[in-house]
Structures are given as C-alpha cells and as structure tokens.
C-alpha positions in Angstrom: 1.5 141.9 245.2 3.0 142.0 241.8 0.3 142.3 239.4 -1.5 144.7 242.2 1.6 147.4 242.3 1.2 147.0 238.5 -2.2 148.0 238.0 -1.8 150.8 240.2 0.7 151.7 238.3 -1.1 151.6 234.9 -4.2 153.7 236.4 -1.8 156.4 237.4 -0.2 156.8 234.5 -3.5 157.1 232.5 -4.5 159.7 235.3 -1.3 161.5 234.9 -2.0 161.5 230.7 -5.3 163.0 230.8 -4.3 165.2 233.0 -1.8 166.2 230.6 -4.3 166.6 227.6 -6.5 169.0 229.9 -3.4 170.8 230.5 -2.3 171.1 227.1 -6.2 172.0 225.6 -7.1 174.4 228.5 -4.1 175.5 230.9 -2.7 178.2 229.6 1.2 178.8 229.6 2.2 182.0 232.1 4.9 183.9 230.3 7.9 185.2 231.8 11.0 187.5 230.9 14.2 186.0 231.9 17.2 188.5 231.8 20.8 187.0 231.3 23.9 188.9 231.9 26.8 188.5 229.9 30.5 190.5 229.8 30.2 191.8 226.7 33.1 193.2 225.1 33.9 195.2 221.7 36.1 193.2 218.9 38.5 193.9 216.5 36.4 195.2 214.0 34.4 197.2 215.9 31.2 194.6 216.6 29.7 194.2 220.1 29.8 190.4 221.0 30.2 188.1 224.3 31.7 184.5 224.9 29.9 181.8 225.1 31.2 178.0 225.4 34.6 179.2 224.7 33.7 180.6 221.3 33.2 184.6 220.4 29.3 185.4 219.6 28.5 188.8 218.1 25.5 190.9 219.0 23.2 192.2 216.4 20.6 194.8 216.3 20.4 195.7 220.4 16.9 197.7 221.1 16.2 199.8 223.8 14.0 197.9 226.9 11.2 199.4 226.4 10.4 198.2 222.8 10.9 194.7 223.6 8.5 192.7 223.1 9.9 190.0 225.4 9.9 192.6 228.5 7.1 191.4 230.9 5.1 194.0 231.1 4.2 193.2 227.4 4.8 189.4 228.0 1.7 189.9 230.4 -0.9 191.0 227.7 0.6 187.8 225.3 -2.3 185.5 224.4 0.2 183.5 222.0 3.8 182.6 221.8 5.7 185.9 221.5 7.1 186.5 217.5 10.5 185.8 218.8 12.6 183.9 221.3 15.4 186.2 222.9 16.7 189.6 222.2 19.9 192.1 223.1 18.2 195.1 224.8 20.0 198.1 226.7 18.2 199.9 229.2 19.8 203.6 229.7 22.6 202.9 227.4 24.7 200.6 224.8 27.1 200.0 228.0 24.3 198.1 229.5 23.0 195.4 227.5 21.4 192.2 228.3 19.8 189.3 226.6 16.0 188.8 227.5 14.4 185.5 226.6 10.8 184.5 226.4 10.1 181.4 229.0 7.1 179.9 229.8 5.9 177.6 232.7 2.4 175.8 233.5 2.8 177.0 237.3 3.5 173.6 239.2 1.9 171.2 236.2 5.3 172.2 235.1 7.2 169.2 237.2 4.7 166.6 236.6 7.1 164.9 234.1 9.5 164.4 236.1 6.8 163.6 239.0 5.3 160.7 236.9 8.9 159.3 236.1 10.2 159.0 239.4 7.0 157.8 241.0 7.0 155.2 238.6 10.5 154.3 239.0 9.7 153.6 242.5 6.4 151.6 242.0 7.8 149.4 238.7 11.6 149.1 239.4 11.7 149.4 235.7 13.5 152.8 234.3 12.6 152.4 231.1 9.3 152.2 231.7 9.3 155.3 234.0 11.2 157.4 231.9 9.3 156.7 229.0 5.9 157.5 230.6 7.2 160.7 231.9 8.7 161.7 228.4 4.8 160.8 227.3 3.2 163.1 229.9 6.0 165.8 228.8 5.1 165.4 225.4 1.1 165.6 225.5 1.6 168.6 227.8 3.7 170.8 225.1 1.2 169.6 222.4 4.4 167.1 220.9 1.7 164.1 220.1 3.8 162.7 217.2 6.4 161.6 219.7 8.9 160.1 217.5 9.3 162.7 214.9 8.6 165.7 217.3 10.8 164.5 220.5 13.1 161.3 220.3 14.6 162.3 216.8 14.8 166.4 217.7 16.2 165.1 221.0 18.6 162.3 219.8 19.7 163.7 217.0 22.1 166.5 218.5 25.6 166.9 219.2 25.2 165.9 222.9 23.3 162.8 222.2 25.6 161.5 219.6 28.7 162.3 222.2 26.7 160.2 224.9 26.1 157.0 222.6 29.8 157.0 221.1 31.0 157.4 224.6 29.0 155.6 226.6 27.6 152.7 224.4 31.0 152.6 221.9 33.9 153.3 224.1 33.2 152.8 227.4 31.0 149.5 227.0 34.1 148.7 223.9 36.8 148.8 226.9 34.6 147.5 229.6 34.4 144.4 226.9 37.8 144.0 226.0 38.6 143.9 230.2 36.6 140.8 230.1 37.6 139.5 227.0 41.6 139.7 228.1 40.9 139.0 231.8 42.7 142.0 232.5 40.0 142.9 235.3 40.4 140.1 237.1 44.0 139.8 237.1 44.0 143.7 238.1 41.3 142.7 240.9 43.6 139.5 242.1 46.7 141.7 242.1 45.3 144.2 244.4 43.3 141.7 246.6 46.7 139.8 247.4 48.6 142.8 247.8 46.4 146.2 249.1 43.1 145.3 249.9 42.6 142.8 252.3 38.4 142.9 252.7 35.3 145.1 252.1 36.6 147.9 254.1 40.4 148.5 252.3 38.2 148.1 249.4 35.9 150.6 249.9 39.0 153.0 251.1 40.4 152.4 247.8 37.0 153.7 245.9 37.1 156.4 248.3 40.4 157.9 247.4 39.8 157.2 243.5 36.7 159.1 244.2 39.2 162.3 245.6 41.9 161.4 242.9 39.5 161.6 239.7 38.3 164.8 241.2 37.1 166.2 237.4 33.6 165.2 238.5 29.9 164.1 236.7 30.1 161.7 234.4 33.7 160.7 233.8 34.3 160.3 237.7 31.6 157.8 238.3 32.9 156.0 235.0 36.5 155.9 236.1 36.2 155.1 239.3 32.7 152.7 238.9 34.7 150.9 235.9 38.4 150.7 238.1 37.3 149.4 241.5 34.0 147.1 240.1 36.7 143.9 240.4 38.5 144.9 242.9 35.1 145.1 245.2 33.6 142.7 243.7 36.6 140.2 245.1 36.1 141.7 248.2 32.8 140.9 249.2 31.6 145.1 248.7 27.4 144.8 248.2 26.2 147.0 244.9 24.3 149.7 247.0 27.5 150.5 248.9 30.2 150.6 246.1 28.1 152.7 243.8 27.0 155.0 247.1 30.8 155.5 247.4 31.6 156.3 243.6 28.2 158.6 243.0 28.6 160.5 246.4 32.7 161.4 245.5 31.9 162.7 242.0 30.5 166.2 242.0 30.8 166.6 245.9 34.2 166.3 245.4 34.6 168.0 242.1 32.8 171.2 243.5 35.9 171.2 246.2 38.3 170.6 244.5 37.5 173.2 241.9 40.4 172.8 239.5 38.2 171.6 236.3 35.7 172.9 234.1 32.8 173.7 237.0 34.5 177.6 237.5 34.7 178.2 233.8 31.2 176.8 233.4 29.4 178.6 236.5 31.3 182.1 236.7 29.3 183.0 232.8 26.0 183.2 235.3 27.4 185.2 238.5 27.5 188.6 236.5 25.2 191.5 238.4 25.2 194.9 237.4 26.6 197.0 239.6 28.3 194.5 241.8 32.2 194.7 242.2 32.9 192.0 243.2 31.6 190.2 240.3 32.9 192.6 237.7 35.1 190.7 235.7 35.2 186.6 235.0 38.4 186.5 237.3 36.5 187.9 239.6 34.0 185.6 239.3 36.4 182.6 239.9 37.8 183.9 242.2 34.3 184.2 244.1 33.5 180.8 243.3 36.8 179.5 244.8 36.6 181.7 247.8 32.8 180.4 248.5 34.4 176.8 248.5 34.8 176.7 252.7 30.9 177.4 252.3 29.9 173.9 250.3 28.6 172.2 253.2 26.6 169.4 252.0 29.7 168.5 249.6 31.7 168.3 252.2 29.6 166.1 254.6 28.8 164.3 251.5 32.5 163.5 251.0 32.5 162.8 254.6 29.5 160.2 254.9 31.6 158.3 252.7 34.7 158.2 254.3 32.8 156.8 257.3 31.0 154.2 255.6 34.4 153.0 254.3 35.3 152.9 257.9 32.4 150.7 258.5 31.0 154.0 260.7 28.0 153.1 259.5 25.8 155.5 262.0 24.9 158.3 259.2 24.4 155.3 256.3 20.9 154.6 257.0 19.0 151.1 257.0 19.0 150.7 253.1 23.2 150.6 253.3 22.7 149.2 256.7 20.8 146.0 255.1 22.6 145.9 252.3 25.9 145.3 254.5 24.1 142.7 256.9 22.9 141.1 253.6 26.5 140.6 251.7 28.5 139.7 255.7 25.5 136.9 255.6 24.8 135.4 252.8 27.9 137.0 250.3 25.2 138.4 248.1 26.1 141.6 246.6 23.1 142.5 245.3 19.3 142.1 246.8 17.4 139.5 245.6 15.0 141.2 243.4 17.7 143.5 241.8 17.9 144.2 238.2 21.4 145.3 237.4 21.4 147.8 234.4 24.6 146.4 233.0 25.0 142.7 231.8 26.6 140.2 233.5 29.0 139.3 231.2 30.6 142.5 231.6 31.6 140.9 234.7 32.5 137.6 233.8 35.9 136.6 232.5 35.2 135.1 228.8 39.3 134.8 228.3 39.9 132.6 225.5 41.9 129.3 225.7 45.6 129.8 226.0 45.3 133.3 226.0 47.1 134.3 229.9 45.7 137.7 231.2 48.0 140.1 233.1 47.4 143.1 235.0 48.8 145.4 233.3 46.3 145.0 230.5 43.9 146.7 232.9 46.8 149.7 234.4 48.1 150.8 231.4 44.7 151.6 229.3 43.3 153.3 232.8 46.8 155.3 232.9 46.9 156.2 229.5 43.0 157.7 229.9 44.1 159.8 232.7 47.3 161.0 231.6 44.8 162.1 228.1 42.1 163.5 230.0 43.8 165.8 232.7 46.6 166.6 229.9 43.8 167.8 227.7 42.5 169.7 230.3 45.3 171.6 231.0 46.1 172.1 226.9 42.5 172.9 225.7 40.2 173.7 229.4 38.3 170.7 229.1 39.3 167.3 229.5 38.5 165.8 226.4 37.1 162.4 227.9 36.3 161.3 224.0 39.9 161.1 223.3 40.9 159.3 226.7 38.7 156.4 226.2 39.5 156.2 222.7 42.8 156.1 223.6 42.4 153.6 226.6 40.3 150.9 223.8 42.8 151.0 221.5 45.6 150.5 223.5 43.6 147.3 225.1 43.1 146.5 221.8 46.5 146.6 220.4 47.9 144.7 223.6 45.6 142.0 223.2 46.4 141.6 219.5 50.4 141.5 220.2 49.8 138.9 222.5 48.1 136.6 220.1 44.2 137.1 220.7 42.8 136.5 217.3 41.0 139.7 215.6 37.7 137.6 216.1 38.7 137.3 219.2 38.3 140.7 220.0 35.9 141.8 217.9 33.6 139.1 219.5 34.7 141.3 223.1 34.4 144.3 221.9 30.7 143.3 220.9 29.5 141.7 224.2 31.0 145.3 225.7 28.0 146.9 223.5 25.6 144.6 224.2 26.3 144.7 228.1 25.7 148.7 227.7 23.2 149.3 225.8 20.3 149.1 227.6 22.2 151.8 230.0 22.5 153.8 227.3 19.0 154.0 226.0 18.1 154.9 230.1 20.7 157.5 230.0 19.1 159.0 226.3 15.5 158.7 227.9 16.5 160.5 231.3 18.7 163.3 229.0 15.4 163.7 227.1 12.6 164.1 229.8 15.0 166.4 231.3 14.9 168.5 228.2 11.1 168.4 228.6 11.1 169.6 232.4 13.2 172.2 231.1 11.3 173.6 228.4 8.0 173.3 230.3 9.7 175.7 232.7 9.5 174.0 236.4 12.9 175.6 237.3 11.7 179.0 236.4 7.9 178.3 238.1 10.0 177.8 241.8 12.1 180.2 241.0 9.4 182.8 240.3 7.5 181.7 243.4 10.0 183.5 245.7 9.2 186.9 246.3 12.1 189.5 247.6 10.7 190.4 251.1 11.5 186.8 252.3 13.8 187.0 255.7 17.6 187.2 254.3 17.9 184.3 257.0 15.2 182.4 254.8 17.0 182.4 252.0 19.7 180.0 251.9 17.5 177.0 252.4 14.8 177.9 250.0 17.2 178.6 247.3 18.9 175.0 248.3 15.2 173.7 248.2 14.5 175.0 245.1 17.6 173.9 243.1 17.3 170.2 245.0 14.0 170.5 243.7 14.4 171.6 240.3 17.8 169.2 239.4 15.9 165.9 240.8 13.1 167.0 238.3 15.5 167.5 235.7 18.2 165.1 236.4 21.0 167.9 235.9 23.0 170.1 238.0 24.7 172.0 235.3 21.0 172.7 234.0 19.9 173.8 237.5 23.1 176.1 237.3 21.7 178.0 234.4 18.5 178.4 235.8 19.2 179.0 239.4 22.3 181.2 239.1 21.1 184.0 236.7 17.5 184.4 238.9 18.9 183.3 242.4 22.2 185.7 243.2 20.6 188.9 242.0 17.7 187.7 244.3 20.5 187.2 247.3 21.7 190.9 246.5 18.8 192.7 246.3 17.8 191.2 249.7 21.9 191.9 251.0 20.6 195.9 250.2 16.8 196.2 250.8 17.7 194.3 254.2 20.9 195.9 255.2 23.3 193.4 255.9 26.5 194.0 257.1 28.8 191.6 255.1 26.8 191.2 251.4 29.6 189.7 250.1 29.6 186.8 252.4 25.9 186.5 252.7 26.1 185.8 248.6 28.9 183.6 249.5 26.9 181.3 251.3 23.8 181.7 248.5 26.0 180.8 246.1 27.2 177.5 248.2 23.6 176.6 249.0 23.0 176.5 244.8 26.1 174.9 244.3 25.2 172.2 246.4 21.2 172.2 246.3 21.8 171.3 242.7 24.3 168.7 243.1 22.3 166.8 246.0 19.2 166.9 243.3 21.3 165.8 240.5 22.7 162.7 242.8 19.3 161.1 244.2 18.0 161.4 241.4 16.7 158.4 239.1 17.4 159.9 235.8 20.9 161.3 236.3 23.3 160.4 234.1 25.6 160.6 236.8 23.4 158.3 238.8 22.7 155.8 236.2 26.4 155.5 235.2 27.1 154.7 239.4 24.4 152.2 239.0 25.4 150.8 235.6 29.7 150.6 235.9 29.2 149.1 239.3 26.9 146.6 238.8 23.2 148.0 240.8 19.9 148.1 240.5 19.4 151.5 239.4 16.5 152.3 242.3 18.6 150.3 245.0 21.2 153.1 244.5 18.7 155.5 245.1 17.1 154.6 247.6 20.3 153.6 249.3 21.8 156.9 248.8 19.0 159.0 249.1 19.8 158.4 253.2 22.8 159.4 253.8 22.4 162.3 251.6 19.5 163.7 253.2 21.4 163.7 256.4 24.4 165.6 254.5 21.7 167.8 253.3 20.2 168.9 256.4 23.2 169.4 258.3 24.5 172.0 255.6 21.3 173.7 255.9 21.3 174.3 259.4 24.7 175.4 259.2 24.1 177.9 256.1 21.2 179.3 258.4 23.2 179.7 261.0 26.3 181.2 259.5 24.0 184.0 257.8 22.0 184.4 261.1 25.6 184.9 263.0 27.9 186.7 260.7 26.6 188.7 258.1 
C-alpha cells in the first residue's frame, strides 16, 4: 500500500510540473490594479507621507489617475510586465491620493502551489517533501528555474527569515534543551500532577486557560503554551492530536477576542474607504474592529469546541480526536502508530546529568521571566518583543543551571540537543513561509477576490468573503497575509453593496463583513499544513504534523459552519 500511495504520488507531482512549464511558456498572466488606502498626513517640513509598520514614509512624485500606467484600463492593453511596480496617484485632487500597484494572477493556476503541497502532505505524510514540491511547481510557474539562487536564498535571506531561525531554531529549541538538560520540565510536570492536575481532563483545562491567558496570539501563543503544558500532559496520559488541537485552536481565536495586542494596530492600516465616517481616522478604525468583536463567530465557537473537549464533551470533536482519545484510555499511546513527530524525542526526555537534582523552579521562573518581557514590551514599544523574552528566558535557565554546578559542557551539550531536536521544524517552517511567498506573488488571493462581482445578494456576501479568505490563507499559510489582501478589496466591496442595495444599518452589515474576514482567515491559517502556527502546535507538543490537521480540521469545520449560518442570518434579520 506503501510503495502504491508513493507512486501515485510521484506521477502527480510530475503532472502538476508540466503543467506548470505549460503555464509558464503559454498562460499568460492577467493584470490587475490594486488600490490601497492609506491616512496620509503632511510633516514637518512640508512633505506628504503615511505610516507604515510604525515608521513615517514620504510620498514622492504623486500623478494624476489618469496617467498611470498601473490604472486598469491601461493594465488591460499590457502585453509585458508594466515599467514599474506601484505609484501615488490622486484622482480629483492632492487631498485624495492612493497607492496603485501592478498585481498579476494566472486565474485559478494561481493556487496550484499550494494545491500540490497539501495534496501531497496528505498522500506522503512527509512535509518536507510536500512543501518542497509545491515550492517547485511555484517556481517553474513564475519562470524561477534556478531555484536556489532565484527563491530559497531571495526568500531566506530577509529580515523575517533570519528572525524565524534565531527564534525558532536558536532560542526556543536552546530553552526547550536546557528544560531537558536540567530536568526542570519534569519536575515542573511532577509538581503539578501531584498538586493540580489529577488526569487528562485537569490537564487539558489547564492548556485551555494558558490558551485564554497567553491571549497575544500566532506564533508565540502556540510556543508558550505547546512548550509549558507538553510535560504536564504528557504525565497525564493527554494523546498528541488533542493537546496540540487545544493549543492551535486557543491561539488566534482567542487573540482576535481578546484584542489587546498587535492584531488592531496591524488590521485598522487596511479598513480606510473614502468617504466613509466611520472609518475616517485610525481610532476610528480600532474602535470598529473592537466593536465588530461580538460578531467573530467562528472564534468564538472555536474557543468553545475546546473548552468542551477539555470537558471530555467530546460530541463536536469528531472521530479523528474521537480515536485518538479511545486510543491513549486503551493502550496509553499518545501518539498513532504511524506518527512522525516533527520534534525529537529527546526534547522530551530527561538527559539530567549525575548528581545534578532538578527543581521546578528551573522551569517557572524562565517561563515568568518571558512573559513578564514580552507583555512589558508590549505595553513599552506596541509589540511584544518575543526575541527578547526567550532570550531572556535561555539565559536565565542557563545561568541557574551553571550556579547550581552543571558543568559549562554540560550545558552546552543541552543547549545543542535543543537545536538538533528543532531543526527539522524549522526548515518546515522556512519551506511553508516560502511557498506561501510564492501563492502570494502568483496572485491566488487577488484571482478569488476578483471573481466576485458587486451585484451578488448583500445576504451572499458574508460567507463568500469567509470562503474566500478560508480559501486564500490555507493556500498561503497566513492570516495576516490574507488580511492584506482581503481587507483593502473586501470592505469597500461590503460598502458599495451596503449603498447600491440599500441597507438600513451599513455600519453593521460591514461589521459582520469584517468578522467573517477576520475569521475566514484565521480558520484558513489554522487547518492548514504549512502554517507556522500549525507547525509550531504540531512541533512544541509533540504531533505528527498531518495528525494535527486532520484532527482539527473537524472540529473546526463545525465552528466554521455554525458562524456562517449565523453571519447569514444576522445580516438577513438586522441590517
């Protein structure tokens, strides 16, 4: 069965890369203007600029509309990539600029990268493999055919790679190390078993209210929480598939609730329409996105599904979780028996030198220390600076482990097997951040988006535009990505349709659009395969990357669909 799922494997992966070279030699890219809206503002010395990522950018040389060459109507006689990327144009006046950027797409060729990854995810098991092939497909599509030098080194050598492999591969697998090497996980793990948690479901109650606690979202919720409760539930008798369910399905649900961290700041930069009062200024805009909160459906139920299944309510779990519990009650085994876990196992394992005794607060005061840094940088600088928690959190586990006596070899020998047991995580987590990339400049996002015209039914809406951004952040593997693509194109879509159709109550009807791409995005970016988010759930607790997603694919789905019916029904009703 094997060696048959594997040469169906390899024959659809060579179909998929010839169908790539036909699309590259004689599909031709469709060209399309994208307008973004910024609050643009005059400075001190008298130049027109915006703010962007925190940081002041001026604006040069603004044109009128008409002699763009990046407006559509000149877009549509292109035969060739247009002489340049983006432009500031104004339309009646300086008062009313905008930046227009040149975007392309190959109609729905455009997701086939992402298509061939995740297919081959689920046939192979193997997410190296898959992500590589779809990065290959990506790259014959856009003409890349020197793959090293014209994707993996542009790609990896940027700001945002170099931040992931410090992080993730240095700091986080350094610490995750050093908790084996000083036993301090285990002693954390037999500290709370004799004292809070008593069996599989305290345990899972306890990832559960990390999940609310750690509420900054994405990457460094999964981390903290995976990383923090791995022992604990591990002790427990807590199978793989429901632990990292419970950590990846209380990260950005939760974080686009409880909305005090950088997703407002972030989001509100893409909610500016002309014309619309409500969204004049950026505290208006936050103040939108925190009124639209009661709207976020699916993170709510989301948030819900697992409460329940720390209950051991285990009605909306679906028969992946379902099995995965009868499997660990039966036999104790917490993960299935052809699993692969992404993370090595002596990440797990206590390697505690001889005479060296391990206490628990080895483990408590590095994690304490990393959230005191991270949500007191947040409130000092905006963002929490997760760099400087975890280096903070690894050298305080190093420094206790040296007072005590450990031996600098010792630790350095710990801090080693932490890299080793990440590694292979971290390449995944470069190769999904890289195909994404791809998706993203093949245009996929903008190809769905463009597909919706502006006579559907204003009670159609919601659920395509949750569709569409489920769609486009599985493909991509980000929800902040889909944000910048669905935001811009999708709310001046909602209010076109709020006037054209005359509704009653506009403002709430672009409430509940902007919940359903708030939360289309995030239920893409959680069940999908090369998430960051849901890699780190797979690799800090201990899964098989494609036993997380099918496992949580379920219960999501059910969240899913039960925030779209109510987002239907709630325009239908009230606006």
């Amino acid at each position: 069965m094997f060696q048959f799922t594997k040469r169906i494997s390899f024959i659809f992966f060579v179909i998929s890369l010839v169908t790539a070279f036909y699309i590259n030699f004689k599909v031709s890219p469709t060209w399309v203007e994208t307008q973004l809206q910024y609050q643009t503002y005059t400075n001190g010395v008298g130049q027109l600029a915006y703010r962007a990522s925190g940081q002041e950018v001026l604006i040069n040389n603004p044109v009128p509309y008409g002699e763009s060459p990046l407006r559509q109507s000149a877009l549509d006689t292109q035969k060739s990539r247009p002489p340049i990327g983006e432009q500031w144009v104004y339309k009646n006046s300086t008062d009313n600029l905008m930046l227009i950027k040149a975007d392309f797409h190959f109609s729905f060729w455009s997701l086939l990268p992402a298509f061939v990854a995740v297919v081959l995810c689920l046939m192979t098991r193997e997410p190296l493999v898959a992500l590589f092939g779809g990065i290959v497909i990506g790259a014959v599509m856009l003409g890349r055919f020197d793959i090293t030098h014209e994707v993996f080194i542009p790609n990896m050598a940027t700001s945002s790679a170099a931040s992931i492999l410090i992080l993730y591969l240095w700091l986080l697998g350094g610490l995750m190390g050093m908790w084996a090497k000083t036993g301090a996980a285990k002693a954390f793990a037999n500290h709370m078993s004799q004292h809070y948690v008593k069996g599989p479901r305290s345990a899972k109650l306890v990832t559960w209210f990390l999940g609310l606690v750690f509420f900054q979202g994405g990457t460094m919720s999964t981390v903290l929480v995976g990383t923090t409760v791995k022992p604990i539930a591990d002790k427990a008798g807590v199978s793989h598939e429901e632990l990292s369910y419970v950590v990846d399905s209380t990260a950005s649900p939760i974080a686009s609730i409880i909305a005090f961290n950088a997703w407002p700041a972030y989001i509100q930069a893409f909610l500016f329409i002309p014309g619309v009062a409500f969204l004049a200024t950026e505290n208006d805009r936050i103040a939108f996105f925190f009124s639209s909160i009661p709207f976020s459906f699916y993170a709510i139920f989301a948030v819900i599904g697992t409460l329940l299944l720390s209950l051991n309510i285990t009605t909306f779990s679906g028969s992946p979780l379902k099995k995965a519990i009868k499997r660990v009650t039966e036999t104790g085994q917490l993960d299935s028996p052809n699993a692969s876990p992404i993370s090595a196992k002596e990440l797990h394992q206590s390697q505690v030198p001889e005479g060296y005794t391990a206490h628990r607060l080895e483990f408590i005061l590095p994690l304490v220390s990393l959230i005191i840094i991270a949500i007191g940088s947040f409130f000092a600088t905006g963002t929490p600076q997760i760099h400087w928690a975890f280096s903070g959190a690894l050298f305080l586990s190093i420094f206790v482990a040296l007072a005590k006596g450990m031996a600098l070899k010792q630790v350095l020998e710990g801090f080693g097997n932490g890299l080793k047991g990440v590694v292979v995580a971290s390449v995944i987590l470069m190769f999904a951040l890289t195909i994404g990339v791809l998706s993203k400049q093949l245009g996929g996002g903008i190809y769905l988006v463009e597909s919706l015209g502006e006579h559907i039914p204003f009670w159609c809406l919601p659920i395509i535009l949750q569709l569409m951004t489920m769609v486009i952040a599985f493909s991509t593997g980000t929800s902040w990505g889909t944000y910048a693509i669905a935001f811009p194109l999708g709310l001046p879509l909602a209010w076109t349709i709020a006037q054209t159709q005359g509704l009653h109550s506009p403002e709430l009807f672009m409430m509940v659009c902007f919940a359903t791409i708030l939360n289309g995005s995030v239920y893409g970016d959680q069940c999908s395969p090369i998430s960051d988010t849901t890699i780190l759930s797979s690799m800090t607790t201990g899964c098989d990357l494609m036993d997380h997603v099918k496992s949580q694919i379920v219960p999501a789905t059910y969240a899913a669909m039960l925030a779209a019916v109510l987002w239907t029904a709630t325009v239908w009703f009230f606006v």
